[in-house]
C-alpha angles and dihedrals in degrees: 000000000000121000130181128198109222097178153005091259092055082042097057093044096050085052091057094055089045092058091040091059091037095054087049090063135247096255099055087052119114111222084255098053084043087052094053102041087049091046085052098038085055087044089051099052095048093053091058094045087048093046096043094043080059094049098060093048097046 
């Protein structure tokens, strides 16, 4: 599963999701929720290397 992050708005909102299945605990997390919450967390990360890349150079 590949996921991409397009704006700050889909970036906020993925964050949200990210801190709602991290506060639930890793250990009470199925594989899928695990999955999902690996496959944001990457997206995420990419997006703020790519917006703050553009904002160096802007």
């Amino acid at each position: 599963m590949e996921f991409l992050i397009k704006s700050k708005k889909e970036y906020h909102q993925i964050m949200v999701t990210i801190y709602t299945l991290m506060n639930k605990g890793e250990d009470k997390l199925t594989k899928s929720e695990l999955s999902k919450l690996a496959v944001m967390t990457r997206a995420a990360e990419d997006f703020e290397k790519n917006t703050s890349s553009l904002l160096k150079y802007s």
